[in-house]
C-alpha positions in Angstrom: -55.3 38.1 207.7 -59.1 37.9 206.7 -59.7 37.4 210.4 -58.2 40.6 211.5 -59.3 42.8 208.9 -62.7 41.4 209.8 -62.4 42.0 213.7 -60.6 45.5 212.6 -63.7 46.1 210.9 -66.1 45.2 213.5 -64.5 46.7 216.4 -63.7 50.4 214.6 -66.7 50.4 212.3 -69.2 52.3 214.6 -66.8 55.4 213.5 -67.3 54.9 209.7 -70.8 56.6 210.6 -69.3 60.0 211.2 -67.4 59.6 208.0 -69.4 61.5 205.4 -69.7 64.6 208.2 -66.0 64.8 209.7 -63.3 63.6 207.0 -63.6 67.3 206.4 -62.5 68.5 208.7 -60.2 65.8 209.9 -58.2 66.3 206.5 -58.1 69.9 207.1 -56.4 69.5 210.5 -54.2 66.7 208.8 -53.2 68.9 206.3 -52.2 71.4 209.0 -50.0 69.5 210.9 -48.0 68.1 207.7 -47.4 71.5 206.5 -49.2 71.3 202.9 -52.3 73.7 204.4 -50.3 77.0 203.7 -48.4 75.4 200.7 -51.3 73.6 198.1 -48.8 70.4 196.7 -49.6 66.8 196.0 -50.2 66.1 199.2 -53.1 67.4 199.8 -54.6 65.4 196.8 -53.5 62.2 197.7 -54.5 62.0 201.0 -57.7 63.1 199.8 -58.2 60.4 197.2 -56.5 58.1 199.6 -58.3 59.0 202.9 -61.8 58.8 200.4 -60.9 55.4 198.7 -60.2 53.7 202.5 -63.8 55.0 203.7 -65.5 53.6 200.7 -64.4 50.2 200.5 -64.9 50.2 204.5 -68.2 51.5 203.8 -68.4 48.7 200.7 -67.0 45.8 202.9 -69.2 46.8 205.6 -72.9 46.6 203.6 -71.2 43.8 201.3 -71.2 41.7 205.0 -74.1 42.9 206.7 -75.9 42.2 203.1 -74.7 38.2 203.3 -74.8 38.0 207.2 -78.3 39.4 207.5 -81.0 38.5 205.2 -83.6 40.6 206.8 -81.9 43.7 206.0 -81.4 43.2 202.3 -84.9 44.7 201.6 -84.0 47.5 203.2 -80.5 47.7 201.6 -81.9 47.5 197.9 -83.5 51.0 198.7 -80.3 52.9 198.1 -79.5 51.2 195.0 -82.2 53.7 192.9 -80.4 56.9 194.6 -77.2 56.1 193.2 -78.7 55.0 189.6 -80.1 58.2 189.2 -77.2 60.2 190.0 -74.9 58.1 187.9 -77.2 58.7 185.6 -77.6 62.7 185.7 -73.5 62.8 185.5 -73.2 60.5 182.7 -76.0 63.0 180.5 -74.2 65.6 181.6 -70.5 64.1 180.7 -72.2 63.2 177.4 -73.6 66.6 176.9 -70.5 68.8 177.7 -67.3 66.8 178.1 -64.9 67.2 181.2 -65.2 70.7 181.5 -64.0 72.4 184.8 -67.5 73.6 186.4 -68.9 70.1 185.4 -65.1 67.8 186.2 -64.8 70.3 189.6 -68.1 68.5 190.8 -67.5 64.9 190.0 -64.3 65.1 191.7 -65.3 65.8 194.8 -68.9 63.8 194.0 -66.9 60.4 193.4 -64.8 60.9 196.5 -67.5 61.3 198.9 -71.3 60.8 197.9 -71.0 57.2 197.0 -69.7 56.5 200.9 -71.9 58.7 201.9 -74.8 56.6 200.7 -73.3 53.2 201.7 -73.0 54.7 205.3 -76.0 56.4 205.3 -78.0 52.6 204.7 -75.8 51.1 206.8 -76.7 53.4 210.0 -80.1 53.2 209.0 -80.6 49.4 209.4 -78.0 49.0 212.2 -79.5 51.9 214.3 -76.4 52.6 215.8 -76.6 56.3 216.2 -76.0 56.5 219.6 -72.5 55.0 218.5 -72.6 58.0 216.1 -72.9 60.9 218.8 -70.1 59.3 220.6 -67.7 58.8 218.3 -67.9 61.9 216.5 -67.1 63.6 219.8 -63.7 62.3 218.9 -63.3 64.6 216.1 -63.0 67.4 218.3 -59.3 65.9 219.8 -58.5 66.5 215.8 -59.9 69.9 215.2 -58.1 71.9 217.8 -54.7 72.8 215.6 -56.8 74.6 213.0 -59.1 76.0 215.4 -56.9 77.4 218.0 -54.7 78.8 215.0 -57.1 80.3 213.0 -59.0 82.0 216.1 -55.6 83.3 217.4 -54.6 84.8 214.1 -58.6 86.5 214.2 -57.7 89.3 216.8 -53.6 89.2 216.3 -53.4 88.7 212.5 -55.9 89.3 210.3 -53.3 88.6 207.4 -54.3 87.3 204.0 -55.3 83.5 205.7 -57.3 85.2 208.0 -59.1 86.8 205.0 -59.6 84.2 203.0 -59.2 80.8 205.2 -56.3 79.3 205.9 -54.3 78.5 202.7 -56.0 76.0 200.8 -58.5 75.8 203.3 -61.1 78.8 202.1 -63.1 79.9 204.4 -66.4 78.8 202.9 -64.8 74.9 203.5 -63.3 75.5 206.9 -66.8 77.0 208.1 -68.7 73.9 206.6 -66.1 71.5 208.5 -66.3 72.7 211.4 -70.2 73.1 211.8 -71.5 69.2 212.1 -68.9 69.9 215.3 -70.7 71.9 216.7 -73.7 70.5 215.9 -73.0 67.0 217.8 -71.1 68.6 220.9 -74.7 70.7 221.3 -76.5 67.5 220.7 -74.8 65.5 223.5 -75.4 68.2 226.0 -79.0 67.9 225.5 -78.7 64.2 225.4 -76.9 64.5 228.9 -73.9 62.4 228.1 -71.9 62.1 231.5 -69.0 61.1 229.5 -66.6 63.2 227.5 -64.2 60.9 225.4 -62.5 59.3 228.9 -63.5 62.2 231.0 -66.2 61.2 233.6 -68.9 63.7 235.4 -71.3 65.5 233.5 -70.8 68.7 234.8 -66.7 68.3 234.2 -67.8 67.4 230.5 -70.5 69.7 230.0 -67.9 72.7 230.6 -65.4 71.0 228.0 -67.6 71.1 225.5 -69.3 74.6 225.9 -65.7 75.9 225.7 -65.2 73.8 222.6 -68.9 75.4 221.6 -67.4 78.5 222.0 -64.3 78.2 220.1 -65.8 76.6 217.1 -68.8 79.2 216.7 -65.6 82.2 217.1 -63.9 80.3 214.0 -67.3 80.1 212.5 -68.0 83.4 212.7 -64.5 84.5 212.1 -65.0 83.0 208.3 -68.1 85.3 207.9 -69.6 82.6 206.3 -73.8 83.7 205.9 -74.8 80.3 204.7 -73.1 78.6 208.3 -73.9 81.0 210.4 -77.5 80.2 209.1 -77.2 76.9 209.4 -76.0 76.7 212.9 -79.0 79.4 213.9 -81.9 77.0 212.3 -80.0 74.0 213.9 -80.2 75.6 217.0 -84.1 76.6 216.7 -84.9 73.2 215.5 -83.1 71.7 218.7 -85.2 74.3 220.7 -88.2 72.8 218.9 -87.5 68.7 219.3 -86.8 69.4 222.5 -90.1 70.8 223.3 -91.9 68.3 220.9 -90.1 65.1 222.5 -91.4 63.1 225.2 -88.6 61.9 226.4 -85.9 65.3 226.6 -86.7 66.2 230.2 -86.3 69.8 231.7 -82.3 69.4 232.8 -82.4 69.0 229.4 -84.1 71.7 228.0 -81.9 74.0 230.6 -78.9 73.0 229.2 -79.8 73.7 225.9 -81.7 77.0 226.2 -77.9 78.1 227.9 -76.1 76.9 225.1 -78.7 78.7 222.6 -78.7 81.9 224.6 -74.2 81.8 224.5 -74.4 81.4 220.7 -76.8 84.3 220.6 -74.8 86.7 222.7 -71.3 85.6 221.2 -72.8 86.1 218.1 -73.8 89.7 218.9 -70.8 90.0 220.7 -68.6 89.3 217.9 -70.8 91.7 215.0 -71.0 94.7 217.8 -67.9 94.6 219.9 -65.1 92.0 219.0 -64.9 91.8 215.2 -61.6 92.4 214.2 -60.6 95.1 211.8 -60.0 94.5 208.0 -61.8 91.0 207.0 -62.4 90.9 203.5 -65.5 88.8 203.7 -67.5 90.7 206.2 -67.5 93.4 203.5 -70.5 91.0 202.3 -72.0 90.5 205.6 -72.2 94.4 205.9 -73.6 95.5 202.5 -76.5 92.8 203.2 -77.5 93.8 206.5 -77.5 97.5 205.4 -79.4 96.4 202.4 -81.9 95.1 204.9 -81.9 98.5 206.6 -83.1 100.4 202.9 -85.8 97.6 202.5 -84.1 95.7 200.0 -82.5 92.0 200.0 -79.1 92.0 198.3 -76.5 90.0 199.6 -73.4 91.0 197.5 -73.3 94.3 195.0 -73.4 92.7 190.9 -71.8 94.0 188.3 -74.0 97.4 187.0 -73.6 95.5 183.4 -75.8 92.6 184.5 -78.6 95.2 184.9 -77.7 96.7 181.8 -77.6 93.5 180.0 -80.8 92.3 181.4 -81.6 89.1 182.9 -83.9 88.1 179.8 -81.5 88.8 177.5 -79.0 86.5 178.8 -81.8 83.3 179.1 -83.2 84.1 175.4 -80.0 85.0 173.9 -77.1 83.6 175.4 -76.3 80.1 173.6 -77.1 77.4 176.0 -73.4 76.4 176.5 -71.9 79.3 176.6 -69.4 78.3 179.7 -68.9 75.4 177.9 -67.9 77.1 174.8 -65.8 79.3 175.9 -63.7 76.8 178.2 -63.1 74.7 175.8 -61.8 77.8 173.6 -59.4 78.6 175.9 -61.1 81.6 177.3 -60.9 82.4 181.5 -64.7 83.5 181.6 -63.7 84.7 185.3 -61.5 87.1 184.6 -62.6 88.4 181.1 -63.6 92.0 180.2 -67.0 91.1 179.4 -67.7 88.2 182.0 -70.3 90.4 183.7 -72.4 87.7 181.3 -71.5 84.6 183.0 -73.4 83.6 186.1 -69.7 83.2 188.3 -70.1 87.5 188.1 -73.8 87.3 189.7 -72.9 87.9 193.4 -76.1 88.2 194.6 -78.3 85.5 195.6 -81.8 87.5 194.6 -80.5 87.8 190.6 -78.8 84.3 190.6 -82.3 83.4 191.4 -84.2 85.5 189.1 -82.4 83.7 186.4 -82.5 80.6 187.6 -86.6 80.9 187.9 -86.4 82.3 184.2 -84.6 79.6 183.2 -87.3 76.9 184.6 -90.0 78.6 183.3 -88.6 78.8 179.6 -88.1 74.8 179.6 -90.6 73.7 182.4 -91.4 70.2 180.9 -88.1 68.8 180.3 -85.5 71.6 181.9 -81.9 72.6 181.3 -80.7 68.8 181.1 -78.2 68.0 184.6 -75.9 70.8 184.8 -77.8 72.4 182.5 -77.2 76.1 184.3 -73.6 75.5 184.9 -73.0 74.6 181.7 -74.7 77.9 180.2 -73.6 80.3 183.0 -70.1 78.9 184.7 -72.1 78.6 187.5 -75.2 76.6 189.7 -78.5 78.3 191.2 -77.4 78.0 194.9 -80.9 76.4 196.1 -81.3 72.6 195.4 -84.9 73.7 194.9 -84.5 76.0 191.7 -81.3 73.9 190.8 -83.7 70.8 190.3 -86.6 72.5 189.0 -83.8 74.7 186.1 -81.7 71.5 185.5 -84.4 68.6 185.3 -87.8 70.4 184.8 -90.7 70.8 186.9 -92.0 67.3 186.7 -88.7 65.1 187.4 -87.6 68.1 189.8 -90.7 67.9 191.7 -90.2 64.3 191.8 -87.3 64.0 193.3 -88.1 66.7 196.0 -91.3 64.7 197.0 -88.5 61.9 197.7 -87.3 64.3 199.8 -90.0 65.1 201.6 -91.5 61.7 202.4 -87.9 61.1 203.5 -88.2 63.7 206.3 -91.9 62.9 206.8 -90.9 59.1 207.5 -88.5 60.4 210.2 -90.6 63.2 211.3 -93.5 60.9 212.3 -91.3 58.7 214.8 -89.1 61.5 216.8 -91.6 60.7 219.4 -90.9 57.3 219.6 -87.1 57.2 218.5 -85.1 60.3 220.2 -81.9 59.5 219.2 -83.2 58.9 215.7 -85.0 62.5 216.2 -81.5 64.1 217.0 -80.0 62.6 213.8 -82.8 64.1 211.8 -82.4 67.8 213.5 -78.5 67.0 212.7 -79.5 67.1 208.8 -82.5 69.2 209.0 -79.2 71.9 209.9 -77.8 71.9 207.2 -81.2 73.0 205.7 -79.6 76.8 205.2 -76.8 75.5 203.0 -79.0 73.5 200.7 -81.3 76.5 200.2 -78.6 79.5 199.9 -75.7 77.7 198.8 -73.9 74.6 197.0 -75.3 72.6 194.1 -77.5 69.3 194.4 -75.0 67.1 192.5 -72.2 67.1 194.8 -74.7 67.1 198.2 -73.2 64.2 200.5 -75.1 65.1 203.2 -78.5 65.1 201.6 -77.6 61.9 199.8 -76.3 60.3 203.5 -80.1 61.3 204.6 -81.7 60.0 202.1 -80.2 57.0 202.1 -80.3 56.9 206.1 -84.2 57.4 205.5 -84.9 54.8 202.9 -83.8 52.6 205.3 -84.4 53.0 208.5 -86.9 50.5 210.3 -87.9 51.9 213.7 -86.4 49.8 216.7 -88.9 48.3 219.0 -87.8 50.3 222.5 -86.1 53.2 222.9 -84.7 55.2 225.8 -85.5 58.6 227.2 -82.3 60.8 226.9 -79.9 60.3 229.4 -79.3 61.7 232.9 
């Protein structure tokens, strides 16, 4: 029995490094095709927890071997051992500070169920160097994404009923948007890379086409969610791609071609879709539409606030408002989201600009020693939407500026061999996309992504030789 799980292990474990990016949306579709999308039941926990719990003692059982097997790697493996001290750490303050309520108990859910794998896997591929395995594999995610995809789009210009508004049932459209986009991402990649293979399908040209129609599909569900922060995302992925691909040695100008026509579709379905195609009645272009013409006045507003918050004033609620005031009113029973008076609480504060105004008051008023973790959300329901401010409001200038420098000599590490490792210099544009979503959106303490690159760059050793990019 040991045997097989052992050679199970071995021979499958090259997909465990697409994990932390496609579970997502592999759940998602899975969901779909049981029937619990539409109708939110116990289902859709379970296989979460389930589907979660598998990956991580994979992940576990995976370093746990590769740690006894290989002494030469353990060095490298100790490095991810701080990252998920600290974090431990910032959740346990927090659960000491506030207790289990939702804004803080929402975050560790989803934090225990993926960030710990994401870290084992992110070491893991950073000492094995198997990321060529890791284009490939993910390809195979696609096979899985069509029921959603095909639905979804299909409903876009037939339906536009209340799953087209908001998502498709439990599925909202801010998570199917973010499942779908590392998709994308990879089937662009392996275009550049010049993969002559699609899954079994042979002939580059035969799977080039597959997977600009797939391009095309995903970026129409993309944009059919309205999502700002993917649409983003995809856009600096795609200018970063432009950018390696000049900067590399070893991308040739077939290459280059092939992306520059995949860059110029996105561009003109993307037009395409805001000018010609877009379907009649979506609830969440509404916000796409009030920035854009907010752009057109000279201003920057993404979503219309509350004329109270104004009223109010932002200093008011940093120098008045007690400093658990979510807290306080959770645990007295009160639905802060739907009260009278909840123009107060940050969930309220629609627009990016003032959530950020008060998140910069915020770190300025406590600049040595900050809100605490979860500091903001405990105080205002609600988190800064840029890692940036979240660290700098929540820990304080010093530890916050810490912990980014991390961060940057992370990317700095990677940056400085793209010349010499391409396939390591499309992983780091593969994270360097979801750049947008760190700045403009989500919190830092439930980031799997960030903590997968982190841990991928802590340790990574460069290999000896590498290969230009395929033919």
């Amino acid at each position: 029995m040991k045997n097989r799980l052992t050679d199970a292990s071995k021979k499958y474990q090259s997909f465990i490094y697409t994990i932390p990016f496609m579970l997502s949306v592999l759940m998602i579709n899975l969901h779909f095709l049981l029937g619990s999308l539409y109708k939110p039941n116990i289902i859709y926990t379970a296989l979460n927890v389930l589907a979660s719990f598998i990956c991580f003692v994979w992940a576990a059982y995976s370093i746990l071997k590769l740690w006894i097997d290989n002494s030469g790697f353990r060095r490298q493996l100790i490095r991810i051992i701080p990252v998920i001290i600290f974090f431990s750490a910032c959740y346990l303050i927090a659960f000491a500070r506030y207790g289990s309520y939702s804004g803080l108990l929402r975050q560790a859910k989803s934090c225990i169920l993926f960030a710990p794998t994401a870290v084992l896997v992110g070491g893991l591929l950073g000492v094995s160097r198997q990321e060529t395995d890791f284009f490939d594999k993910a390809e195979w995610f696609t096979v899985f994404s069509f029921p959603v995809a095909i639905n979804y789009v299909t409903m876009l210009f037939t339906d536009t009923s209340p799953y087209t508004n908001g998502g498709i049932g439990i599925a909202n459209y801010m998570h199917l948007s973010y499942a779908y986009m590392p998709l994308l991402f990879i089937l662009a990649i392996q275009i550049v890379r010049g993969k002559t293979t699609f899954l079994w399908i042979e002939g580059q040209k035969k799977s080039n086409i597959i997977r600009m129609v797939l391009i095309v599909l995903i970026w129409m569900l993309i944009l059919g969610c309205a999502t700002r922060g993917t649409i983003l995302c995809v856009l600096v992925f795609f200018v970063l791609l432009v950018f390696y691909a000049i900067y590399s040695v070893h991308i040739n100008k077939a290459s280059f071609k092939r992306l520059v026509l995949v860059f110029g579709i996105i561009v003109l379905q993307l037009v395409a879709f805001t000018y010609v195609f877009t379907p009649k009645g979506l609830a969440r272009l509404e916000r796409v539409n009030h920035f854009t013409e907010s752009l057109k006045s000279g201003e920057v507003e993404t979503a219309k606030d509350s004329p109270s918050v104004n009223e109010y004033g932002l200093d008011n609620l940093v120098n008045n408002l007690s400093p658990t005031y979510a807290v306080d009113l959770e645990n007295a029973g009160v639905d802060y989201k739907t009260k009278d008076d909840a123009w107060i609480i940050g969930h309220t504060i629609k627009d990016r600009v003032t959530i950020y105004n008060l998140a910069w008051k915020e770190a300025v008023k406590k600049p040595l020693t900050g809100m605490g973790p979860f500091g903001f959300m405990a105080k205002y329901g609600n988190y800064p939407h840029n890692f940036i401010l979240e660290l700098f409001t929540d820990l304080g200038f010093i530890m916050g500026s810490a912990v980014l420098l991390v961060i940057l000599v992370c990317f700095v590490k990677l940056f400085g061999y793209c010349k010499r490792d391409v396939n390591m210099g499309f992983m780091l544009v593969l994270l360097c996309g979801y750049l947008g979503y760190l700045m403009i959106s989500g919190t830092v303490w439930n980031q799997p992504i960030l903590l997968f690159g982190i841990a991928y760059s802590l340790c990574y050793a460069p290999s000896k030789k590498t290969k230009p990019a395929e033919e």
